[in-house]
C-alpha positions as CSV (number, residue, x, y, z in Angstrom):
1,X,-153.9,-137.4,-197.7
2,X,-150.4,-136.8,-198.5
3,X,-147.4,-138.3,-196.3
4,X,-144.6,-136.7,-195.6
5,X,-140.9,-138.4,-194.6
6,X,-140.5,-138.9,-191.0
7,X,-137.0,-138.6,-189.6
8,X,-135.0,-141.7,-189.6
9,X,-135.2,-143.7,-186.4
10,X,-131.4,-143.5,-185.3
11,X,-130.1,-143.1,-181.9
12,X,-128.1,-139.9,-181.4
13,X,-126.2,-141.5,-178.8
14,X,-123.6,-143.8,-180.2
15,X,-122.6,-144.7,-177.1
16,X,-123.5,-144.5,-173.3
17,X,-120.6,-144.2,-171.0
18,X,-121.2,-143.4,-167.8
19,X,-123.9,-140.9,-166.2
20,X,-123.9,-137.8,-168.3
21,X,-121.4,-139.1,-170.6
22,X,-122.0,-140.5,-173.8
23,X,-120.5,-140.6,-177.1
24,X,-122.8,-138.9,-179.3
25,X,-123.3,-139.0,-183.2
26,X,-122.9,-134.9,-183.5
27,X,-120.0,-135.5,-181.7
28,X,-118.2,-137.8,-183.9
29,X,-119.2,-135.6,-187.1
30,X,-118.2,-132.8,-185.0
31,X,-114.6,-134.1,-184.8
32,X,-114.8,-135.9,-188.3
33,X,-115.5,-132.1,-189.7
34,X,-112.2,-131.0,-188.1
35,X,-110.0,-134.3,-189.5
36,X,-111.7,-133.8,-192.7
37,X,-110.5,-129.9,-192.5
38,X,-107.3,-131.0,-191.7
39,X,-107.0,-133.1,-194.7
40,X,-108.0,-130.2,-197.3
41,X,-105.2,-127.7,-194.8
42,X,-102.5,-130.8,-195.8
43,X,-103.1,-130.3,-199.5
44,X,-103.1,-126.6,-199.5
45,X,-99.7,-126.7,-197.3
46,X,-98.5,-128.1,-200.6
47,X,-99.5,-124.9,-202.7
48,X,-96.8,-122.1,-203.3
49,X,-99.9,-120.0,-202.1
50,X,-99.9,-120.9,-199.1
51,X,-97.2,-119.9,-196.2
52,X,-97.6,-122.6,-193.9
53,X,-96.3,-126.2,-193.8
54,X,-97.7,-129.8,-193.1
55,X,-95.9,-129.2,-189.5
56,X,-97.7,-126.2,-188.8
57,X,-101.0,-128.2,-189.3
58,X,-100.8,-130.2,-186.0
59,X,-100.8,-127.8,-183.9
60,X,-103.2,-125.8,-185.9
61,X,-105.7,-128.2,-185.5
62,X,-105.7,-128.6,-182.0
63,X,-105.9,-124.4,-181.4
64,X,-108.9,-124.5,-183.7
65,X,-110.8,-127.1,-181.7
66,X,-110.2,-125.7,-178.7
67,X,-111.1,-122.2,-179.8
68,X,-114.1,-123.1,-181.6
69,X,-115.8,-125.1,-179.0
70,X,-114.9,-122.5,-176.5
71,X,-116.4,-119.8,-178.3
72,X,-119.2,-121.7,-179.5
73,X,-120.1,-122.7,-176.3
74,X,-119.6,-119.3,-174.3
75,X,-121.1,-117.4,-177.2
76,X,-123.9,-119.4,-177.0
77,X,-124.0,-118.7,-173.1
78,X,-124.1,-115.2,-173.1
79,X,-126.1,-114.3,-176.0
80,X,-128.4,-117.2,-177.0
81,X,-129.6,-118.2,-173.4
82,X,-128.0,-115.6,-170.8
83,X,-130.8,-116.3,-168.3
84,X,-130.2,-120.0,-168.2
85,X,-126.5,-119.2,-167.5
86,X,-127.0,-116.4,-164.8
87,X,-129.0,-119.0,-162.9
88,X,-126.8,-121.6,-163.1
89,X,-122.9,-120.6,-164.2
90,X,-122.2,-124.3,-164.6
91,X,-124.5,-124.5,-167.5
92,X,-121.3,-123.5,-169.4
93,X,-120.0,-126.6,-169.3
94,X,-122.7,-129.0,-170.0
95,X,-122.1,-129.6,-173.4
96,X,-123.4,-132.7,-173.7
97,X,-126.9,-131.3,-173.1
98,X,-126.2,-129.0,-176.4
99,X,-125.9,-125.7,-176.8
100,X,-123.3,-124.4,-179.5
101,X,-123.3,-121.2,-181.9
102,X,-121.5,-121.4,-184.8
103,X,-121.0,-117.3,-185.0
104,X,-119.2,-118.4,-181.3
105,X,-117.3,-120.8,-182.8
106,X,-116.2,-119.3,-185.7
107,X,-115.2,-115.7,-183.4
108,X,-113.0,-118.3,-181.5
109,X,-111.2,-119.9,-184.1
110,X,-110.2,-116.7,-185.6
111,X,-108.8,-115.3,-182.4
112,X,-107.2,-119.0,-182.4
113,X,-105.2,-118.7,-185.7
114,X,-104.7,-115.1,-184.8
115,X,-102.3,-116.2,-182.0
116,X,-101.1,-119.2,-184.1
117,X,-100.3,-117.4,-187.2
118,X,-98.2,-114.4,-185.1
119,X,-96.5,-117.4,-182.8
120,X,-95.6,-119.2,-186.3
121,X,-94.9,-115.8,-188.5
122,X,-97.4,-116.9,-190.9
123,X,-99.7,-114.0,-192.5
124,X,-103.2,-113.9,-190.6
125,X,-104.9,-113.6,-193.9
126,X,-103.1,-116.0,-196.0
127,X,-104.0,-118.4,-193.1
128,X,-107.4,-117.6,-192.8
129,X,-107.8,-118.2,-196.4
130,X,-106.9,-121.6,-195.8
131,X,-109.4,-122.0,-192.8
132,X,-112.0,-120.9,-195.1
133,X,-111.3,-123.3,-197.7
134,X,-111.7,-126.3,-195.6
135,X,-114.5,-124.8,-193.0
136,X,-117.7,-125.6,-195.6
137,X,-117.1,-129.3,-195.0
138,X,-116.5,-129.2,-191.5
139,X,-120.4,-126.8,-191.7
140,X,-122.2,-129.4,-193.7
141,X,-120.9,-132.9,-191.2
142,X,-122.2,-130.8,-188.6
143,X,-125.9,-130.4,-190.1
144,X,-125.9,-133.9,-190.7
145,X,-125.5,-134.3,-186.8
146,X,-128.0,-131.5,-186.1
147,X,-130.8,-133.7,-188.4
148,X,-129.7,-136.8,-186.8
149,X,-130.3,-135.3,-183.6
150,X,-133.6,-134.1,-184.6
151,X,-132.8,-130.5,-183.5
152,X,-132.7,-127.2,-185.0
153,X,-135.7,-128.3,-187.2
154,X,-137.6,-125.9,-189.5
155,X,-140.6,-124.3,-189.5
156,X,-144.2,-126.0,-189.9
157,X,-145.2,-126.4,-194.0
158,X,-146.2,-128.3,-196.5
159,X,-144.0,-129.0,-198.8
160,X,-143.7,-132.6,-200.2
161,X,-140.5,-133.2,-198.9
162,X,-141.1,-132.3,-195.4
163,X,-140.2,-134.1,-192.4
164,X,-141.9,-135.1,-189.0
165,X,-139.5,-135.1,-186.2
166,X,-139.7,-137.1,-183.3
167,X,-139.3,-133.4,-181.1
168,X,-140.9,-130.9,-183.2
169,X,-144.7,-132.7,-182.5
170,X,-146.5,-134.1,-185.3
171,X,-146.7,-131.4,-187.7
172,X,-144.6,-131.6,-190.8
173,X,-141.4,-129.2,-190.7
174,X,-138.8,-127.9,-193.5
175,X,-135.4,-130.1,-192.7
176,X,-133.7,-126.8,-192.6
177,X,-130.9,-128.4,-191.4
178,X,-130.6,-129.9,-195.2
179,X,-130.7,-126.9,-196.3
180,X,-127.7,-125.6,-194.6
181,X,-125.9,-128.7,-195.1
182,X,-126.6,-128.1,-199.4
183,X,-125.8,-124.2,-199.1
184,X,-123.6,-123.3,-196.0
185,X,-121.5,-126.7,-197.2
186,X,-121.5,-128.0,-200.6
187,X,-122.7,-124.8,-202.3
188,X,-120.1,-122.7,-200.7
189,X,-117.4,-124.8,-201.0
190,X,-117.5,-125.2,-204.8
191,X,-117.6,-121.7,-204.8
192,X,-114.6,-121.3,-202.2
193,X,-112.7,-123.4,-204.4
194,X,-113.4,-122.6,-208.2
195,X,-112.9,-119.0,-207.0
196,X,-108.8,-119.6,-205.5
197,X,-108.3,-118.9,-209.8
198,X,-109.3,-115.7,-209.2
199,X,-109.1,-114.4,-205.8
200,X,-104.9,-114.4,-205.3
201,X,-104.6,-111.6,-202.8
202,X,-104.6,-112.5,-199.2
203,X,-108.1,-112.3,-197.4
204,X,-110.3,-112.0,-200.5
205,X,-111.3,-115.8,-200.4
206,X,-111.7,-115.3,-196.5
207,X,-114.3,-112.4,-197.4
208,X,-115.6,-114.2,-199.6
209,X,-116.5,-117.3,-197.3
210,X,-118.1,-114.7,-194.7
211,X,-120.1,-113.6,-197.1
212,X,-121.4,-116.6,-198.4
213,X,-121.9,-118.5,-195.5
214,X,-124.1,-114.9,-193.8
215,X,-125.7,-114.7,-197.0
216,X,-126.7,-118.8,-196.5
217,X,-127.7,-118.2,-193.2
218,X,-130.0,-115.2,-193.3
219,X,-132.0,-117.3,-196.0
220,X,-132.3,-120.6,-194.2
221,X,-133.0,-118.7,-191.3
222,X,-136.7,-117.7,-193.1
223,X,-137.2,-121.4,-192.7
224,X,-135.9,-122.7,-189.3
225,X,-138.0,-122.4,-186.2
226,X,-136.5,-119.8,-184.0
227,X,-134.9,-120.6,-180.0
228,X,-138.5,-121.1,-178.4
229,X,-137.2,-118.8,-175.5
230,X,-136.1,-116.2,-177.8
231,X,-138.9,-116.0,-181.0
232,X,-138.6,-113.3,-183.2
233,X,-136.9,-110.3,-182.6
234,X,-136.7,-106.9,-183.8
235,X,-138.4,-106.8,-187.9
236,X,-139.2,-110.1,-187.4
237,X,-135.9,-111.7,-187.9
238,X,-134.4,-114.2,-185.7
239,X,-130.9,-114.3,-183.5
240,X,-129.4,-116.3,-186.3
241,X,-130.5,-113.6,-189.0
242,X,-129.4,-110.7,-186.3
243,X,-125.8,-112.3,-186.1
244,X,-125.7,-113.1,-189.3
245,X,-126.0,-109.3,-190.4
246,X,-123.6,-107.8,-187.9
247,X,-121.1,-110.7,-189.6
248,X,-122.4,-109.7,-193.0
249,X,-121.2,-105.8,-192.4
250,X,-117.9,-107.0,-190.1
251,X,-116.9,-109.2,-193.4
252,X,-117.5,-105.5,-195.3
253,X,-115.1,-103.6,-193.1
254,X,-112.7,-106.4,-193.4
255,X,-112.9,-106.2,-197.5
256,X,-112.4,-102.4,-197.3
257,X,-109.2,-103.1,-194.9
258,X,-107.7,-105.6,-196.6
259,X,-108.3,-103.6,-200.7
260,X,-107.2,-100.2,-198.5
261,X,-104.0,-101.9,-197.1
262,X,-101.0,-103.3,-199.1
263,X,-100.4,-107.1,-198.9
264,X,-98.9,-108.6,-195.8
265,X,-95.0,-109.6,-196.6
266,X,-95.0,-113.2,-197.9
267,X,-91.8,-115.1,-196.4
268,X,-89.3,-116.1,-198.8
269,X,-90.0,-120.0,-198.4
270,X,-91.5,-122.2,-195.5
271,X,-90.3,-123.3,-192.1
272,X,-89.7,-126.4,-192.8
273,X,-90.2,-127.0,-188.5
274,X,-92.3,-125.4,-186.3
275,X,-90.7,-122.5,-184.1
């Protein structure tokens, strides 16, 4: 009979505080992704590339986490599980019980560093660039919470590295969230970087990050089990593969803007403080 790996026995609570709160392990990768992100956005503030300074980072930080989790979390909301939310409008806010999309989040941090980038004069795209840079780490921390947590699991096989997890019954499952954490993180963030040689105009390496991570997506997607209240949808293909088109042909009107349009103006040198 052949075994498969069973998920390791750790608690995804860290630590209990009171009632529904808790420190939770997805939680601290969560935030670990961000400091981590804010590390690699400290080294490219050194680069002539980039328009933006180690002072603009701060603040940067602290509008991405805000607009991420907000648009994680309402995105979720209103297209993941609507009917949950309609009955019961504080289901927004109970985080803790899960319940984030990263399409959400990432649709939140862009209208984020939108606001940031014409507050600061910085060039969206030359920004954005950055983001996408330092994003893939951020992505793969946060799988490693999603396995911990034993959620988002994959699909029933056979495969000899498969894994039982203590909430997906006693079947053995692909640990699709491995898979995203190899592809939508380490993969495409050796690409993201080898390609900065080659990719000098503003917004190509953030095309080039949509891209990638869609194209990472759609495929893991044939492996994850789909929302149980949602299944498959239309052709068979799940919400993740739905959004992850709709992203995949946004990210192809954004390549045809930015090759159409002339470069935004580049400032002579960098605000040495924030304005």
């Amino acid at each position: 009979m052949q075994s498969y790996f069973h998920q390791p026995n750790i608690d995804p609570v860290l630590l209990h505080l009171w009632g529904p709160f808790q420190i939770r392990w997805y939680s601290i990768l969560f935030i670990g992704g961000f400091l981590v992100g804010r590390a690699i956005l400290l080294q490219l503030a050194k680069k002539k590339r980039f328009h933006f300074t180690a002072n603009h980072i701060e603040q940067l930080i602290v509008w991405l986490l805000v607009g991420c989790v907000v648009g994680a979390r309402v995105f979720y909301c209103f297209v993941y599980d609507p009917k949950q939310f309609l009955q019961n409008p504080f289901f927004l806010f109970e985080i803790y019980n899960g319940g984030l999309s990263f399409h959400g989040g990432l649709v939140g941090a862009g209208i984020a560093a939108y606001f940031f980038a014409r507050k600061h004069k910085i060039p969206f795209w030359n920004l954005t660039d950055a983001m996408a840079l330092s994003t893939p780490i951020g992505l793969a921390m946060g799988r490693l919470g999603n396995f911990i947590n034993g959620e988002l699991w994959g699909r029933v096989t056979d495969v000899p590295w498969a894994v039982v997890f203590r909430s997906g019954g006693p079947e053995p499952r692909h640990p699709s969230q491995l898979y995203e954490f190899g592809l939508e993180g380490v993969v495409l963030f050796s690409v993201l970087w080898w390609s900065q040689r080659y990719l000098k105009r503003d917004g190509l390496i953030t095309i080039l990050f949509l891209f990638g991570y869609t194209t990472a997506r759609f495929i893991v997607e044939f492996f994850r089990q789909p929302d149980a209240h949602l299944g498959f949808l239309f052709l068979g293909l799940s919400m993740g593969q739905w959004l992850s088109v709709v992203m995949f042909a946004a990210s192809i009107g954004f390549g045809i803007v930015t090759l159409r349009n002339p470069s935004e103006a580049k400032p002579k040198k960098k605000n040495k403080k924030l304005k």
